[in-house]
C-alpha positions, 0 to 999 in steps of 0.5 A: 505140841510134841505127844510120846507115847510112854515115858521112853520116848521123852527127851529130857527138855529144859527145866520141865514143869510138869502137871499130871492128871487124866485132863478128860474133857480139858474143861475150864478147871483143866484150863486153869491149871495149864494156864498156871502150868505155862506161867511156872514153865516161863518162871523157870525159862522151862517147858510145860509137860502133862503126864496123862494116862491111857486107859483112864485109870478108873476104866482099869480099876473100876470098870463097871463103875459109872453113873449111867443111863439104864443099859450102859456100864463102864466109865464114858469120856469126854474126849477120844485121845484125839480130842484129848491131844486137840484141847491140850495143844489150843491150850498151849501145852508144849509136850505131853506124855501118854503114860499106859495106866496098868493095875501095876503101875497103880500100886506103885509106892508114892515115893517111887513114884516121884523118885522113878519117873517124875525126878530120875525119868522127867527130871521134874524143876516145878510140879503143878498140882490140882487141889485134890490130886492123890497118886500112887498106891491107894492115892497115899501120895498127898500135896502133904506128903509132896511138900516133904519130897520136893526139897529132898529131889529138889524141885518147886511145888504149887498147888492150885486151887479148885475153880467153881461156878455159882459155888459148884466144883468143877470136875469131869464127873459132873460133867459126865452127869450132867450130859448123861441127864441132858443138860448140855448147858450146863455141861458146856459151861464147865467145858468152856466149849461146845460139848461134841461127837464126832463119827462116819456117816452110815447108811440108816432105814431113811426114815427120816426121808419119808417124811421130810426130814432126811437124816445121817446116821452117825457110827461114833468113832470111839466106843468110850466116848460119852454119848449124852441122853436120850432125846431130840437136841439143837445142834450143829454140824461140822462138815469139811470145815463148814457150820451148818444148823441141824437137830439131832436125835438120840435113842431108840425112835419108839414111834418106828420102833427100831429097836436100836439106839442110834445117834442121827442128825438132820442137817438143815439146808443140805442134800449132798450124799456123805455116806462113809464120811466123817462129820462132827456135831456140836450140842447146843441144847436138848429140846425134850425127851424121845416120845412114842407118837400115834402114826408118822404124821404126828412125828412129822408134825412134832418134829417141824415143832422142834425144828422151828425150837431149833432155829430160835435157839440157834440163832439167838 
């Protein structure tokens, strides 16, 4: 896959059919329409380009609106960029354009919008659209208005449908709410992959140690990246293209009371030191919320528990 940062560096290809959207967290309604993306690109002996946004359009024109957990503010994603540029390129995605969303750049008209950059820049031959895509100034540009400008620029128009689950809509948004309230399961679901973060390992209180349960302390890379609830959670780790078990805690460890919330992962049959090095956590599933115990005996004791949770989980 070849990525132009920005519309200037992108050679015109042959017969490009174009999606457009933000794609956060690439989820199984983003796949189905990069899927039909790559079907109108081989109808038209084309090549299937996105035009994606970076910031996150919503991070430029409502960055305090979000539905987090208490003390956060801001939009959170799915992915970092390079999550974003991983996903896409597994999927088949042939070139994608990171374009930078400004607030003026919003309030471009619609039809400036298809006659600037999507005809005179892209030289766009098919436009895939997502059902309820809207773009230009105040969303005004609708799949109504596009079936208008399509023959008048002269390029094809499909419309996808939305994709659901049990009759739920999928969409980044439920996404994030169901990862901001623990539900990985359902969160894993609509992405079609395991939900992860990814960041070096830091040196911690070690704790953890000095009751048997030796953990690493991770510093996520991306401060935009979504961390999920509060809570102790089956996971697995990535390390040097190794899968190894482990359980993860997220929060503010209330029985030592450290004060600061941490994101930190025992990992099961493991002592090598990876200090200041980078590993990956896959969530599989949140085993309870964080709790205050009496003294460190009893978190030891509740910990073995969800250690013993874990393994059932992970090896069902």
């Amino acid at each position: 896959m070849k990525v132009y940062e920005g519309i200037e560096q992108f050679k015109t290809v042959k017969n490009p059919a174009i999606a457009i959207g933000t794609f956060d967290g690439v989820h199984i309604g983003h796949q189905k329409v990069i899927d039909q993306l790559k079907e109108a690109a081989a109808s038209i002996k084309g090549e299937s380009v996105i035009l994606t946004f970076y910031p996150h359009p919503r991070m430029v024109l409502f960055p305090d609106d979000d539905d987090l957990p208490a003390g956060q503010t801001g939009l959170k994603l799915l992915n970092t960029e390079e999550e974003k540029k991983e996903l896409l390129e597994k999927a088949g995605v042939e070139h994608l354009i990171i374009y930078p969303f400004t607030k003026k750049f919003s309030r471009i008209n619609y039809t400036e919008y298809v006659r600037d950059i999507l005809v005179n820049k892209l030289k766009v031959k098919k436009l895939i659209i997502g059902y309820n895509h809207q773009f230009g100034r105040n969303r005004e540009g609708t799949f109504q208005k596009l079936k208008m400008l399509a023959p008048v620029y002269n390029f094809e128009l499909e419309r996808i449908s939305a994709l659901d689950i049990n009759n739920i809509e999928i969409s980044s948004t439920k996404i994030r709410k169901a990862l901001n309230g623990g539900d990985i399961k359902t969160a894993n679901k609509f992405l079609g992959y395991e939900y992860s973060v990814k960041g070096k390992v830091v040196k911690g209180k070690s704790l953890g140690k000095t009751i048997g349960f030796p953990t690493a302390n991770i510093q996520v890379d991306d401060k935009h990246k979504l961390i999920p609830a509060d809570g102790v959670y089956a996971a697995t780790v990535e390390y040097e293209k190794k899968r190894f078990n482990g359980m993860m805690n997220i929060g503010l460890k209330p029985t030592v009371n450290t004060g600061n919330r941490t994101v930190e992962v025992n990992i099961f049959d493991f002592n090598k030191e990876i200090y200041g090095e980078n590993i990956r956590i896959f969530f599989r599933q949140k085993l309870r919320d964080e709790k205050k115990f009496e003294n460190l005996e009893a978190l030891k004791k509740a910990i073995e528990g969800d250690k013993e949770k874990t393994l059932k989980i992970l090896n069902a």
